[in-house]
N, C-alpha and C positions, 0 to 999 in steps of 0.2 A: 504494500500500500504506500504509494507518492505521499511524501510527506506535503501538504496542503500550502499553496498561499493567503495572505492574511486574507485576500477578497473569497476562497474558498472558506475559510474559514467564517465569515462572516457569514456565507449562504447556511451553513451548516447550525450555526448557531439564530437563524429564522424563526429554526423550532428547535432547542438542543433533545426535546425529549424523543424527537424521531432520528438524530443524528450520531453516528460514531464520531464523526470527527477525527482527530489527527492521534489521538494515543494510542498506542499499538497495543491493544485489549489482552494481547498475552502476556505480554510482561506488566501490564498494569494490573491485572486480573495475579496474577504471583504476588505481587508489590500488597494488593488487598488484602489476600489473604493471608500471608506475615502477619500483617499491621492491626489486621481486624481481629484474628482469632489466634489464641496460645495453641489452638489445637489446628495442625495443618487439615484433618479429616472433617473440621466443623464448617456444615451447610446454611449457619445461621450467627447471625452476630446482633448483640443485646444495642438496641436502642435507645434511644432517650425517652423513649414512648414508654410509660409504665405498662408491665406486661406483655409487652409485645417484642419477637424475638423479628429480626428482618433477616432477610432469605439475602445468602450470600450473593447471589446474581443480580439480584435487586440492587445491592449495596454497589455494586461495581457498575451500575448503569451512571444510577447517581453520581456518582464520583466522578464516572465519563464526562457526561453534560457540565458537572462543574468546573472539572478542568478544563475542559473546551472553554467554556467562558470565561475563564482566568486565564487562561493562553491567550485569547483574543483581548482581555485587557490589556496584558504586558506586550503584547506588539503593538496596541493602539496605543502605550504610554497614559493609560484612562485609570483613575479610580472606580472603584466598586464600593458595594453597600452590603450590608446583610439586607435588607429591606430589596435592595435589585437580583440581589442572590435568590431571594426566597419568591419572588416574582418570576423571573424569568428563568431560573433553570429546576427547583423544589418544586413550585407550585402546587399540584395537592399534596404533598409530600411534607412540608414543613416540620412537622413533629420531628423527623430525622435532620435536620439539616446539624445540630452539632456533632453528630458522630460523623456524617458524609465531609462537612466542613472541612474535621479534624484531619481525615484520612486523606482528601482531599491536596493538603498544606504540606503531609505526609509524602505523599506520590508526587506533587511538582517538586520537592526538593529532592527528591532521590533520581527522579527519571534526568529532572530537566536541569535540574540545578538553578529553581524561582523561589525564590523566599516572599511570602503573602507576609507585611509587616502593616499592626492599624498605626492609623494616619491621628496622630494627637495633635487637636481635642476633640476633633469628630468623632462622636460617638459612630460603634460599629464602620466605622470606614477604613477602606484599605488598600495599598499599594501593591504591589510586585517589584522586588529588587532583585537582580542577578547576585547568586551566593558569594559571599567573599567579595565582594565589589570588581568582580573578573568583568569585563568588559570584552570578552570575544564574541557573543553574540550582538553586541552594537555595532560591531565592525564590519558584521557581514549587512549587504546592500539592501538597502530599499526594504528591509523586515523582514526578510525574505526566508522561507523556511520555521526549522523548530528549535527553539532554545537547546543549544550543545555546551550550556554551564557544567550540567552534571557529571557527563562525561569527562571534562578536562578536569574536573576535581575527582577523580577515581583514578584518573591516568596517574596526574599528580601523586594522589597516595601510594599509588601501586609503586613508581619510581623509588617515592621515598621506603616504603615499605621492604626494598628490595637494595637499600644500598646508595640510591643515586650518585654514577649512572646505575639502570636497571636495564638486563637483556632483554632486548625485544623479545624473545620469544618467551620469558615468562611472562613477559605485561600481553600478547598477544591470546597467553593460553588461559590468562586470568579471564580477557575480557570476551575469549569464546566460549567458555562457561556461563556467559550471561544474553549470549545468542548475536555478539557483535565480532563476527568473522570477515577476516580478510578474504579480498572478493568476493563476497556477499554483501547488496545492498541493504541498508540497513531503512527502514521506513523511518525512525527516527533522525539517524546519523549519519546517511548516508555510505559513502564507499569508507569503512575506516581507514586504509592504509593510506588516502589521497588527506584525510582530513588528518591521520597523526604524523604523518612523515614531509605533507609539503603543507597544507594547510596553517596547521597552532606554529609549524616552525617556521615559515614564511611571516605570521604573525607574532613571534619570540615567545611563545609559551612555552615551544618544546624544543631542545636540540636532537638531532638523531645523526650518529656518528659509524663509524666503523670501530670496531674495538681493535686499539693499537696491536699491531704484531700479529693481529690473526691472519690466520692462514688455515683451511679455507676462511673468506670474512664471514664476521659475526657480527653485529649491530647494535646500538643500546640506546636507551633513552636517557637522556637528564631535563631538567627543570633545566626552561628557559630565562632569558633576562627579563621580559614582560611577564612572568611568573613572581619572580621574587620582588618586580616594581609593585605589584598589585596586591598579593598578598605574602603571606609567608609560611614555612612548615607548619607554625606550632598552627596558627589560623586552619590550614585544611586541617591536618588528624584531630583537630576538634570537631572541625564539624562534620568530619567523615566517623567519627566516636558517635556524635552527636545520634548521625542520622543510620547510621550503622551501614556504612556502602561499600566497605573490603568484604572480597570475594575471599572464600579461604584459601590459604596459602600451598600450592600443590606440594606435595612430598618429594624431598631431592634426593636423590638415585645416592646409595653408598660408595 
């Protein structure tokens, strides 16, 4: 599924209740059910509604529609409301909107790397800010496409998590564990090898090098210069602690 532009996106959110939109429902649908239930086998997640249990598939629609419309604010640079929340994408639904809210806020910051922060002293109102104040999705043209915060803050961990520099082929076999393989189109992130090896490093988030003396070569990653301009170490593995986004660490051969 093509990842959407913002005017698709705007068709889509018409009616969000009859639209998928731009999240890629498997990995969002994984992401919910983590976040929603302690138990991976449970079809039901407790509500705010006294007595009432809401059916996991249900849970994951909502959460669709919502983040659809909070995508669509953060490319429109537009504030939202609980009041336009519960209007235009809950609507008979309301009783749930603070668990879908929650999970909601949850899934933009893991998939997308958007952080929903309320706007003081406007009651219930609220922004979208890219995590960590990274700035690589402003850079890319005209809005175009889907917030790739999340991703460079995972690369980044994984780097650091491994040494920095880190061999590409662990940070590689980290992030095809999570369904993002080299050439295979990614509906979120498109091609990754074009976006981590010439894209973030044409844009100084990432270097990627030859590892000295190899023979045959080997390749690695390190934190770029516009990496450490923007944010720093201890900044991600907080908020990658935070939002819990290390993939686990594969086991190295004896």
């Amino acid at each position: 599924m093509p990842a959407p532009e913002l005017s698709k996106l705007k068709e889509d959110l018409q009616d969000p209740g009859e639209a998928q939109g731009p999240v890629e429902v498997q990995l969002l649908g994984a992401e919910v059910g983590k976040a929603a239930s302690p138990s991976a086998s449970s079809s039901t997640v407790s509500s705010s509604a006294p007595g009432e249990a809401l059916p996991l598939q249900a849970l994951k629609e909502m959460i669709t529609n919502l983040m659809n419309f909070l995508l669509l604010k953060y490319r429109a640079k537009e504030l939202t409301s609980q009041a336009e929340m519960l209007k235009k994408v809950l609507k008979d639904n309301q009783e749930h909107f603070p668990v879908v809210f929650r999970l909601a806020l949850e899934c933009l910051q893991l998939v997308f790397g958007v952080e929903v922060r309320g706007v003081y002293p406007r009651k219930d109102t609220y922004g979208m800010i890219p995590a960590l104040g990274l700035t690589c999705d402003a850079m890319q043209s005209n809005g175009r496409g889907l917030p790739k915060t999340g991703l460079l803050v995972l690369v980044l961990s994984l780097i650091m998590r491994n040494g920095d520099p880190a061999p590409e082929e662990v940070v590689w076999g980290a992030l095809s564990r999570m369904g993002v393989c080299v050439g295979r189109e990614h509906s979120i992130f498109g091609e990754p090898r074009e976006l981590l090896t010439q894209v973030w490093v044409r844009e100084g988030y990432l270097e990627y090098r030859q590892v000295p003396d190899s023979d045959p070569a080997h390749y690695e990653f390190l934190w770029g210069p516009r990496a450490y301009a923007e944010t720093s170490k201890q900044q991600v593995m907080a908020f990658v602690l935070r939002g819990q986004l290390l993939p686990p660490t594969p086991p190295t051969e004896a």
